[in-house]
C-alpha positions in Angstrom: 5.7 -15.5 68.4 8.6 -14.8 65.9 11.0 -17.8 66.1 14.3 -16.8 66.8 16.4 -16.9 63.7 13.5 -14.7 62.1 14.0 -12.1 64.5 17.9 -12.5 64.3 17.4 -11.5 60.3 15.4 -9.1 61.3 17.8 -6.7 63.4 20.3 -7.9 60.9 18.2 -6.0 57.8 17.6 -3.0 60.0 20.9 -2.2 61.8 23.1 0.4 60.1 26.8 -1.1 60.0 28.7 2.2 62.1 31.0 1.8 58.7 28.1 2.6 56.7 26.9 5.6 58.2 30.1 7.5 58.8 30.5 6.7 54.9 27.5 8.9 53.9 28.3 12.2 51.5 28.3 15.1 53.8 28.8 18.6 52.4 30.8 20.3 54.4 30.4 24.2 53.3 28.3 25.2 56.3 31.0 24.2 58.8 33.7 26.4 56.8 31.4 29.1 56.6 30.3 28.9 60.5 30.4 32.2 61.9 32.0 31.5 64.9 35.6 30.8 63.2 38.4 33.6 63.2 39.6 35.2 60.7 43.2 33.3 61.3 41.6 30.2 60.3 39.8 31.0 57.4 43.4 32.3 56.1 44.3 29.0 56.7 41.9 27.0 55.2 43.7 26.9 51.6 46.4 25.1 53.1 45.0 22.6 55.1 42.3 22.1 52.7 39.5 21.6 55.9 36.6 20.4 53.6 38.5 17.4 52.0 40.3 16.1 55.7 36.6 16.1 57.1 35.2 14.5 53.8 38.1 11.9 54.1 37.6 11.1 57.9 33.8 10.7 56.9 32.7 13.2 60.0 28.4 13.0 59.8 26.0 15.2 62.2 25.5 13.9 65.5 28.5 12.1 65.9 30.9 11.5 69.0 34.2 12.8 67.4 37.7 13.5 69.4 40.3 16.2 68.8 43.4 13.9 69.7 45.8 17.2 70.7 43.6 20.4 69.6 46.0 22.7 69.8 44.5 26.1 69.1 41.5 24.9 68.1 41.2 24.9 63.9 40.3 20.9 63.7 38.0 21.0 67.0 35.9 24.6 65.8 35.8 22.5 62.3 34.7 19.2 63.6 31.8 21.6 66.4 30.2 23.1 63.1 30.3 19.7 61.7 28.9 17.3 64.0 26.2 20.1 64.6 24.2 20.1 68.1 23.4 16.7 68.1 27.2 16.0 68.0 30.3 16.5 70.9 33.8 17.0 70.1 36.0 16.1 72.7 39.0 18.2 72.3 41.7 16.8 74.1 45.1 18.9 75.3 47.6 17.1 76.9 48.2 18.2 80.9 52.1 18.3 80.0 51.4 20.5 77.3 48.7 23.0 79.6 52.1 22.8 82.3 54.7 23.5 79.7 53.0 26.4 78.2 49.7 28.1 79.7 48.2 29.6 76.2 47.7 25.6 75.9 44.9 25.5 78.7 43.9 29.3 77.8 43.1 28.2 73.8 41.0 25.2 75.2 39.1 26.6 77.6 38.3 29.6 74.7 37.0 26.9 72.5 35.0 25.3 75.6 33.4 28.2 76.1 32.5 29.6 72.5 31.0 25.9 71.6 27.9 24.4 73.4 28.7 21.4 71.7 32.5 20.9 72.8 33.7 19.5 75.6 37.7 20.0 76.7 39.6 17.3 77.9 42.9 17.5 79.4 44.5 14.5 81.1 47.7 12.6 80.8 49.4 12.6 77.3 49.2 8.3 77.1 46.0 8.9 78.7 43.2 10.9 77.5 40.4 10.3 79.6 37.2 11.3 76.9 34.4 10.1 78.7 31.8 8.7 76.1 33.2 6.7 73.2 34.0 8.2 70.0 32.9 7.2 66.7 35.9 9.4 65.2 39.5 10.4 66.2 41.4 13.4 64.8 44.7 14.1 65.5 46.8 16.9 63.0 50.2 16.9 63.0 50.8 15.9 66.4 51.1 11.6 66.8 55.1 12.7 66.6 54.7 14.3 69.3 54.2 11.3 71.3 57.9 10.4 70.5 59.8 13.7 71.9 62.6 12.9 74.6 60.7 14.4 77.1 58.0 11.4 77.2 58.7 8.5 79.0 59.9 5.4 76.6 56.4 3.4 76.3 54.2 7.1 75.3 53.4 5.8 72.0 52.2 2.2 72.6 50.4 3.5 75.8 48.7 6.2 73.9 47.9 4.1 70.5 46.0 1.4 72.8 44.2 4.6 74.6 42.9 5.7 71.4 42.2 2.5 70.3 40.1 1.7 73.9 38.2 5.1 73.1 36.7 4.2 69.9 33.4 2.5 69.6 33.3 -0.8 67.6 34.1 0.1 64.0 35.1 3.5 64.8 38.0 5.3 63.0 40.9 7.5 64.1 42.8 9.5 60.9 46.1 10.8 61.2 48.0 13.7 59.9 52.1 14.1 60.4 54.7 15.4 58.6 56.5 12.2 56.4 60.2 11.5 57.7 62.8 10.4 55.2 61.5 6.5 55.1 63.2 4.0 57.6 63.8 6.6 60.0 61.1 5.4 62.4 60.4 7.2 65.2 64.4 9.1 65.2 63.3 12.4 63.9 60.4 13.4 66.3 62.4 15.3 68.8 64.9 16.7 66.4 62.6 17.6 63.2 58.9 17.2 64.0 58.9 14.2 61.9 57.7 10.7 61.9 58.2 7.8 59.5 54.7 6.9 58.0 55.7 2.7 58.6 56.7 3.8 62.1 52.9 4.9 62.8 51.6 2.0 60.8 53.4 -0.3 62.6 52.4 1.4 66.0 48.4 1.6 65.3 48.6 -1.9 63.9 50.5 -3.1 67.3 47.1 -1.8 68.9 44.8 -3.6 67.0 44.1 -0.5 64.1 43.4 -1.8 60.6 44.8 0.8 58.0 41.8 1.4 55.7 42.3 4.2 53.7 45.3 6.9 52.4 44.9 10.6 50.8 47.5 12.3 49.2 45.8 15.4 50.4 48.7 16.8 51.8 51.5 14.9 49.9 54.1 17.7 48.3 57.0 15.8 46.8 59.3 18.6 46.8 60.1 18.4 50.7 63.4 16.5 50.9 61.8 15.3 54.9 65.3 16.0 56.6 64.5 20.1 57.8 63.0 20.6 60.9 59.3 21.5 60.3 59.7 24.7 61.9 62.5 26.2 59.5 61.1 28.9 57.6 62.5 27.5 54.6 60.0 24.6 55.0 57.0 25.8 57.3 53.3 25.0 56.0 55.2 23.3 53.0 55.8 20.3 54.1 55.1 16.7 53.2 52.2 14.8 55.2 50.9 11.8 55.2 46.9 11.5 55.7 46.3 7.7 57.1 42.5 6.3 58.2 42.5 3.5 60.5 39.8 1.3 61.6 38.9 -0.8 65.1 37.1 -3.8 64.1 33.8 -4.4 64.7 
């Protein structure tokens, strides 16, 4: 019989800390080249530089990863070719956003139905109802969002401590906004597609996140952060903030 602190160090030498894995070098050329993206992504790709975001969020085959707010698709056909079929990407659109615009619900279910491998989600903004834990989050240019006068005061905690409930134990959720002149908070989401990088800090730490890791991946100094993100003067140039966050084990 193997005495009980024996076998303790025994499942302690063969687990494989979740941190560890998702950590492994992954080389990410075969999801760029997957067949299955469009043409309009591919002439996007120099931009949003796919390879590094999925190198920095530490995405590995076979993993349980969620699209917070997919949009039209780029991040979730990225995160199907590189979880492979072992993997599921949730891709989650907000129901407010399906309501407000239909193309929202059509571009999901397009995705859905091209990838055996995705699963779309669509439930309340504060309350996306994936329905396995995730070992990943994603969410591009969208946690702003959460702040627009439209949404109930409240959106933002409610939906940090969703994303932070859908994680596994150690999991990780990286975010991607646009940087708001600093102190600003939350004041420029509605007006200029903008969020202070403390303001989501603060928020995600409120929840229980740990901040683990920053990339200057998308960082362009040049963008004074006070035009809207939309003005053509400023569109795909402006300055982001990359943030990885960790639940604790």
């Amino acid at each position: 019989m193997i005495r009980p602190l024996t076998l303790a160090l025994l499942l302690a030498l063969s687990a494989t800390p979740l941190a560890a894995k998702v950590a492994a070098p992954t080389d990410y050329a075969a999801a760029l080249a997957d067949p299955a993206r469009p043409a309009a992504d591919r002439e996007r790709d120099a931009a949003r530089k796919p390879a590094e975001l999925l190198a920095f969020a530490q995405i590995a085959p076979g993993e349980q990863v969620g699209d917070f707010v997919m949009g039209g698709g780029y991040v979730t056909r990225l995160l199907a070719a590189a979880v492979g079929p072992t993997g599921k990407v949730h891709a989650f659109q907000p129901a407010e956003f399906i309501t407000f615009r239909k193309q929202y619900g059509d571009d999901q279910a397009a995705v859905d139905a091209a990838y055996a491998n995705v699963d779309a989600v669509a439930s309340p903004f504060a309350a996306p109802a994936f329905a396995t834990p995730l070992d990943t989050i994603i969410t591009v240019q969208n946690f702003h969002d959460l702040y627009l006068k439209p949404f109930p005061e409240g959106t933002g905690d409610k939906a940090s401590a969703a994303l932070f409930a859908a994680l596994k134990p150690g999991g990780t959720l990286v975010i991607v906004d646009h940087s708001a002149a600093d102190g600003t908070g939350t004041t420029q989401a509605d007006s200029l597609h903008r969020i202070d990088k403390a303001a989501v800090v603060a928020a995600l730490t409120k929840a229980g996140f740990k901040l683990e890791a920053e990339s200057d991946l998308y960082r362009l100094a040049d963008d004074p952060r006070t035009t809207n993100v939309f003005d053509p003067a400023i569109r795909s140039k402006t300055d982001q903030f990359t943030l990885r966050f960790r639940k604790p084990s």
